[in-house]
C-alpha positions in Angstrom: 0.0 0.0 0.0 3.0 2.1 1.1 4.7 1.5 -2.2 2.0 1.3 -5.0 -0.3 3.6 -3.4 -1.6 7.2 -2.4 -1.6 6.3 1.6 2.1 7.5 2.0 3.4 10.5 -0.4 5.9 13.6 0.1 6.1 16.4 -1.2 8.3 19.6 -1.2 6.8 22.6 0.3 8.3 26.8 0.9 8.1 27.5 4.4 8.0 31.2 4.1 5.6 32.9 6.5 5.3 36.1 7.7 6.5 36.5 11.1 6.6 40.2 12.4 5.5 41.4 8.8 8.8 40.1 8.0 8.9 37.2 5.3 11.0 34.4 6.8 11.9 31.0 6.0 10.8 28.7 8.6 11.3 25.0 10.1 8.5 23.4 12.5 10.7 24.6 15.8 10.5 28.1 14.5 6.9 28.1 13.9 6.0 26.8 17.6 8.5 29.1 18.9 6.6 32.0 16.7 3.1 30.9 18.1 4.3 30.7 21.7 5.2 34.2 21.4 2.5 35.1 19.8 0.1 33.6 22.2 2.0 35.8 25.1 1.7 38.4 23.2 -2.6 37.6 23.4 -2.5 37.0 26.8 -0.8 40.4 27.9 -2.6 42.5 26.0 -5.9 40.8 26.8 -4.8 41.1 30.6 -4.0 44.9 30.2 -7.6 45.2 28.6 -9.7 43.2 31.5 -7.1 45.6 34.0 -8.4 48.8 32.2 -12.5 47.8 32.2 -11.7 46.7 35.7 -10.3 50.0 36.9 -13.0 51.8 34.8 -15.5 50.2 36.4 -13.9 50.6 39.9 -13.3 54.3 39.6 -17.0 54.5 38.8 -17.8 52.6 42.0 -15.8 54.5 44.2 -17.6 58.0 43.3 -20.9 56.2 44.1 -19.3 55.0 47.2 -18.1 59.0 48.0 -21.6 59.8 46.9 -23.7 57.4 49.4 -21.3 58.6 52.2 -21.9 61.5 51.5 -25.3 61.3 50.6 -27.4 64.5 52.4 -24.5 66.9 51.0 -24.8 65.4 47.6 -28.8 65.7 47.6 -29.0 69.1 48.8 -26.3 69.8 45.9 -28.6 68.7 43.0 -31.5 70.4 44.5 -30.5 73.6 44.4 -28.8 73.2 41.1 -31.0 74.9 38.4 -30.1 72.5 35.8 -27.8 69.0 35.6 -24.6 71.0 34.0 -24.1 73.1 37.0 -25.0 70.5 39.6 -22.2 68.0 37.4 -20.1 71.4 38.2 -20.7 71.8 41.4 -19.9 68.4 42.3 -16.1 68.2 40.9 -15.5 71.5 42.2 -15.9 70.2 45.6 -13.5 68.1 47.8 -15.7 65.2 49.2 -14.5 63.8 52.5 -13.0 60.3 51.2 -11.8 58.8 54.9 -14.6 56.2 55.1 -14.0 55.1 51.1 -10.1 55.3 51.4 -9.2 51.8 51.6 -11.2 51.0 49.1 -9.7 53.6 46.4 -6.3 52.2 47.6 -7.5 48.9 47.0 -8.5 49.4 43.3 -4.9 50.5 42.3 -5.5 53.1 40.3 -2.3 55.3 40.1 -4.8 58.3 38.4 -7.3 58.9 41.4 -5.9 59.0 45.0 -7.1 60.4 48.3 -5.2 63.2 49.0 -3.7 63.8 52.5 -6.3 65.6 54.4 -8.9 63.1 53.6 -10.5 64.2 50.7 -11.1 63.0 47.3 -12.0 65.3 43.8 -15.1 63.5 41.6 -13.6 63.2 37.8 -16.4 63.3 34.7 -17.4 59.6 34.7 -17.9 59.5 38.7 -20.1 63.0 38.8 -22.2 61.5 35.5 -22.7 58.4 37.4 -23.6 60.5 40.7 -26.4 62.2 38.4 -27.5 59.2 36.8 -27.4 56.7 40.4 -31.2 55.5 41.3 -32.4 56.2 44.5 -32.6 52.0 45.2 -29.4 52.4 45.6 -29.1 54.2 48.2 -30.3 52.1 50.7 -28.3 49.9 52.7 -28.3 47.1 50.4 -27.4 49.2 47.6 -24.0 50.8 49.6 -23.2 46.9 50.6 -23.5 45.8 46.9 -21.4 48.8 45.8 -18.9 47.9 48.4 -18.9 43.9 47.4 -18.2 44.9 44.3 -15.5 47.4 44.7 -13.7 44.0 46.5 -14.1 41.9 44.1 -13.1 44.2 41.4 -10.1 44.9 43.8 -9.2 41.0 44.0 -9.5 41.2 40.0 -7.5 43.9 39.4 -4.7 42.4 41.7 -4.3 39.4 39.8 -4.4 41.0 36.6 -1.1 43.3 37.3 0.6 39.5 39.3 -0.1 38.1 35.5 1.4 41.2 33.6 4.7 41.2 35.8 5.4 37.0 36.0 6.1 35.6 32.4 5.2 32.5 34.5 2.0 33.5 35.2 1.1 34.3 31.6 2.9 30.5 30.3 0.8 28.9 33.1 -2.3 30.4 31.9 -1.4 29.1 27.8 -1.0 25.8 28.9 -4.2 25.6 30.5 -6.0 27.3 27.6 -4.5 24.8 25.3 -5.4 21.9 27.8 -8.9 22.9 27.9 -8.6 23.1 23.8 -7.3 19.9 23.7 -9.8 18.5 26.0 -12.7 20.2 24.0 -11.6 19.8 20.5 -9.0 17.4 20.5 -8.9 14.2 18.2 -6.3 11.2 19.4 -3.6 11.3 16.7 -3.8 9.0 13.4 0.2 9.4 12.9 3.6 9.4 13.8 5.7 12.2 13.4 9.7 10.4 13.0 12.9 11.7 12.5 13.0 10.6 9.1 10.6 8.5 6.8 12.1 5.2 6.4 12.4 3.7 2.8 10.4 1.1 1.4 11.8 -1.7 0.1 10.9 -4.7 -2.4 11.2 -6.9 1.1 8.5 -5.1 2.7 6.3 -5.9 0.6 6.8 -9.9 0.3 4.6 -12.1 2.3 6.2 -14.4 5.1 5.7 -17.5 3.8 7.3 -21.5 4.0 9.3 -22.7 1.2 10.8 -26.0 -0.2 14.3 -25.0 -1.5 15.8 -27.0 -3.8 19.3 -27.3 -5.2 21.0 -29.9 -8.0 24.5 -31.1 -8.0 25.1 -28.9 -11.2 24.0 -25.5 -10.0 20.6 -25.4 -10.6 18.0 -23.5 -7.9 14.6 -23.1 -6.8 12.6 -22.2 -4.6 8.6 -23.8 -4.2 5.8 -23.0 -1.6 5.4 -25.3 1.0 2.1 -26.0 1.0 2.0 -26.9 -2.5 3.4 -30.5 -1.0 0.7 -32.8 0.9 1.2 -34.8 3.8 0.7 -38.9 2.0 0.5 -42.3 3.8 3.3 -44.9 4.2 3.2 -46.4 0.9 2.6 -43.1 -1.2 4.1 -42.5 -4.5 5.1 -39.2 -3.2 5.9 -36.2 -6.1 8.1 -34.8 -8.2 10.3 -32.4 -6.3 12.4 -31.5 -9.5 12.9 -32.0 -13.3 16.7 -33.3 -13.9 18.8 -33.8 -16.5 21.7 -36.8 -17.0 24.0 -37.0 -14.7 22.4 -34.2 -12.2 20.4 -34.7 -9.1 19.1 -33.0 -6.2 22.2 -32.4 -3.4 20.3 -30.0 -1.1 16.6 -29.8 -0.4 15.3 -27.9 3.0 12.6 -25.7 4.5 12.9 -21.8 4.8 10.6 -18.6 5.2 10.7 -16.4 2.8 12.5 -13.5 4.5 15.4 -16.4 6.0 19.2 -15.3 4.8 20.8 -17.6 2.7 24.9 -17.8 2.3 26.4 -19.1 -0.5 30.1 -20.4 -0.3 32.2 -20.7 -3.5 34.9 -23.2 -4.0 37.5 -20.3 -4.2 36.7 -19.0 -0.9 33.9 -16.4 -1.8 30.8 -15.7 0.0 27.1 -14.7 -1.4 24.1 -13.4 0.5 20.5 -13.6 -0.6 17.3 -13.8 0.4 15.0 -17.0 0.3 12.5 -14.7 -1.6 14.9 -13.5 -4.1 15.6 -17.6 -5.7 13.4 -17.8 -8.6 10.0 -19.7 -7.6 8.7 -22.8 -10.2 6.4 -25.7 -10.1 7.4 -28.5 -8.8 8.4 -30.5 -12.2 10.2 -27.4 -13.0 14.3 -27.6 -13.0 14.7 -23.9 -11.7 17.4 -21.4 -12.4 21.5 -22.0 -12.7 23.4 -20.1 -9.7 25.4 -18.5 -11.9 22.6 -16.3 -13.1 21.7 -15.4 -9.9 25.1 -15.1 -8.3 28.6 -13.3 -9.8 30.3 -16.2 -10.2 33.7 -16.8 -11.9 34.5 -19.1 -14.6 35.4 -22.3 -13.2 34.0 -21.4 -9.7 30.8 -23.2 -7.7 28.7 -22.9 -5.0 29.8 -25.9 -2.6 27.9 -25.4 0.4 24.5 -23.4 1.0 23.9 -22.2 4.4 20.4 -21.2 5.8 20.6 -18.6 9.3 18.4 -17.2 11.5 16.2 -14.5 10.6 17.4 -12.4 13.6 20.9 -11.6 12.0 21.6 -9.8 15.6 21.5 -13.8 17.2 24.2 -14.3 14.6 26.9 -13.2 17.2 26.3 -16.5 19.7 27.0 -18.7 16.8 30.0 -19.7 15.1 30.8 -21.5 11.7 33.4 -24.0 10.9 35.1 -24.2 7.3 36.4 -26.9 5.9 38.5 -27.8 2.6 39.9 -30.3 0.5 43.6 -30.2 1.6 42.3 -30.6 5.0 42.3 -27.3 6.6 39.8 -25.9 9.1 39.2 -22.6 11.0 36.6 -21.4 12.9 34.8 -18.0 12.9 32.2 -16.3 14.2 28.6 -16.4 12.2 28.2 -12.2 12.4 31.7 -12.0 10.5 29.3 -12.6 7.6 26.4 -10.2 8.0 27.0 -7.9 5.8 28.1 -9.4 2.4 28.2 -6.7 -0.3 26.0 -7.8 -3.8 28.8 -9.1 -5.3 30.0 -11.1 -2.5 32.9 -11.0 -0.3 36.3 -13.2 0.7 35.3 -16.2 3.2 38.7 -17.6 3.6 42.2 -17.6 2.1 43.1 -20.8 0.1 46.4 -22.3 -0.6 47.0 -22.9 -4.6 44.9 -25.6 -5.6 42.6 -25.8 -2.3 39.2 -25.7 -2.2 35.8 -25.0 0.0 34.8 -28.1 0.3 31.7 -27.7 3.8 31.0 -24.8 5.9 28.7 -25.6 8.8 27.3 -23.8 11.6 28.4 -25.2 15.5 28.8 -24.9 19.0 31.2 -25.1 21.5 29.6 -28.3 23.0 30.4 -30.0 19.4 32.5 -32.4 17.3 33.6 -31.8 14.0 33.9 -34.8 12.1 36.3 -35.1 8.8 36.1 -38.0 6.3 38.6 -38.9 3.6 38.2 -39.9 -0.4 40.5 -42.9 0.8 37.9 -43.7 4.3 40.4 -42.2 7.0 37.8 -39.5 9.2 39.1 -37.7 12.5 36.8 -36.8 15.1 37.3 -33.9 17.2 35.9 -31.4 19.5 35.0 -27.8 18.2 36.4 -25.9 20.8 39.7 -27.3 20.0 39.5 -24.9 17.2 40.4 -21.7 17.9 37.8 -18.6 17.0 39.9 -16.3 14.2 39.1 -12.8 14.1 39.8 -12.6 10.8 38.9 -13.5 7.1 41.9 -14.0 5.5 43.8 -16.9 7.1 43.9 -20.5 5.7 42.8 -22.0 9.0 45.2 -24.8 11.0 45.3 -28.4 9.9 42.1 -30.5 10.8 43.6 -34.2 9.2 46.5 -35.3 8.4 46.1 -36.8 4.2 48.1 -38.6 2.1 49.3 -37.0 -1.1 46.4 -38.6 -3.3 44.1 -37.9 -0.3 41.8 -35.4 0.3 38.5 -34.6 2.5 34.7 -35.4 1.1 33.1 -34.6 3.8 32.6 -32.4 7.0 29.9 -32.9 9.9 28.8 -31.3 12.6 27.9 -34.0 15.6 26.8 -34.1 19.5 29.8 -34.4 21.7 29.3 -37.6 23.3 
């Protein structure tokens, strides 16, 4: 879907924004640093505009409160007044005793109206229009405590307001609860993964784990077929074709692999191949499959002499080791990770004398024998551990048998020490 699909695309994009009324190429870092600033930027000024409405309101208060303390003076005032001009006159001409109101005008904040230091206060425009316009309900009792309640609370309010506009803490606090409560409101849980990097698709992603038959001839040839293509018969079954040979061929290796299961190839110069079960060329079971040397670089003169199945888990390939064996009788013993990466056109397994040859590579453990078996029937048994582990690729190994000049080995084998 990845691959041969819409679900996963990229595309290129100019991150030029405005920022400031500047135009300024951007990443995602400076775009959330550029919100964050502009989100401080919100919650100031919207704190500086709820301080202002606050105070407003509060200076408008604390004339009513001067007015209701005052509140014989203030009648008389008005009455005699011929018209509502000259009583607005009258009253900011006149210092008001402020004593009773005092804490209250000091509790408000606001730098532009104090009580002065004999105790009086001067009425600006808004208070003397609100004076004017004050119903008489209000002057009652409960009407001077509601005035007063409200002068507190507007007190309280106007505190916090000027603790927000002088702690940058105080204004980061309040955007992270804004954008939890967005979150909370609005918020969707996510549908994708933001990575580091988008990882490349390749043809292995998209093959199906699956069981195979591998099959391989004694003259080269390949293949690969799916398991399930093969039925379980009864004791006495004719059984089926598992490959189509020619003269003088037959099969020499036949086993079971998934396929994402690493495959190594080792030449009879010493070279070693690495492919995937999935990348062998699939047939029918009559079919005679593909020649190794069309799959692999091969050299004129030079064959695959032992194929090697691993673990998928090529991390698991450290705890194992893998013991080479050749025709003059030389072994050497490595570990299995040496080989995990193997470039596309193979790499050197092991160093061979003139005329020497790969003739088994095997995987084994120290709790193992290795056992060695002549063209002329001599064998040597012995135990893997008395094999040295070689760090490297390029030594002929030590002696494992001692041959004859028209000797040589035909056969290595892994077995339980006993």
């Amino acid at each position: 879907l990845y691959r041969f699909t819409p679900l996963q695309s990229s595309f290129g994009c100019n991150l030029v924004a405005l920022n400031g009324g500047r135009p300024e190429l951007m990443n995602l870092k400076d775009f959330i640093k550029a919100f964050c600033e502009f989100r401080e930027e919100v919650v100031s000024r919207r704190t500086k505009f709820l301080l202002g409405k606050a105070r407003e309101r509060a200076h408008v208060l604390v004339g009513l409160a001067i007015a209701v303390a005052n509140i014989d003076e203030v009648i008389a005032l008005i009455r005699k007044a011929p018209d509502p001009a000259t009583a607005r006159e009258q009253l900011l001409a006149r210092e008001w005793p402020a004593r009773d109101v005092a804490p209250l005008v000091e509790l408000i904040a606001d730098p532009r109206h104090k009580v002065s230091r004999e105790g009086t206060y001067r009425l600006s425009e808004e208070q003397a229009r609100a004076i004017l316009d004050l119903r008489l309900q209000r002057l009652t009792a409960l009407g001077r405590d509601e005035i007063g309640d409200e002068l507190k609370s507007l007190g309280e309010q106007i505190k916090d307001y000027l603790d927000i506009l002088r702690s940058r803490a105080r204004i980061v606090a309040i955007i992270k609860e804004e954008l939890t409560a967005v979150s909370e409101e609005f918020g969707t849980p996510r549908r994708t993964e933001i990575t580091d990097a988008g990882a490349e698709m390749e043809d292995e992603d998209l093959i199906q784990r699956e069981d195979m038959v591998v099959t391989v001839s004694h003259t080269g040839y390949i293949k690969r077929v799916p398991l399930d293509t093969y039925r379980a018969q009864r004791r006495g079954g004719k059984g089926r074709s598992g490959m189509a040979t020619r003269e003088e061929d037959f099969v020499s290796r036949i086993f079971v692999a998934n396929t994402h299961t690493p495959v190594l190839f080792f030449s009879s110069r010493g070279m070693v191949y690495k492919m995937k079960v999935w990348r062998l060329p699939q047939a029918a079971p009559q079919a005679r499959g593909k020649a190794l040397i069309n799959l692999l670089p091969l050299e004129k003169d030079e064959r695959i002499t032992t194929i090697l199945p691993l673990p998928e888990d090529e991390e698991s390939w450290d705890q194992l080791d893998v013991m080479f064996a050749t025709r003059r009788g030389k072994v050497r013993r490595n570990k299995l990770s040496d080989f995990v990466e193997v470039r596309q056109n193979g790499k050197i397994a092991m160093k061979l004398d003139e005329g020497d040859e790969i003739l088994g590579v095997a995987v084994c453990s120290e709790d193992e024998d290795v056992l060695l078996t002549t063209a002329n029937g001599q064998a040597i048994r012995f135990p893997v551990s008395d094999v040295r582990v070689f760090s490297g690729r390029t030594s002929t190994g030590v002696r494992g048998i001692k041959l004859e000049n028209d000797d040589q080995v035909i056969s290595m084998a892994i077995l339980r020490h006993v």
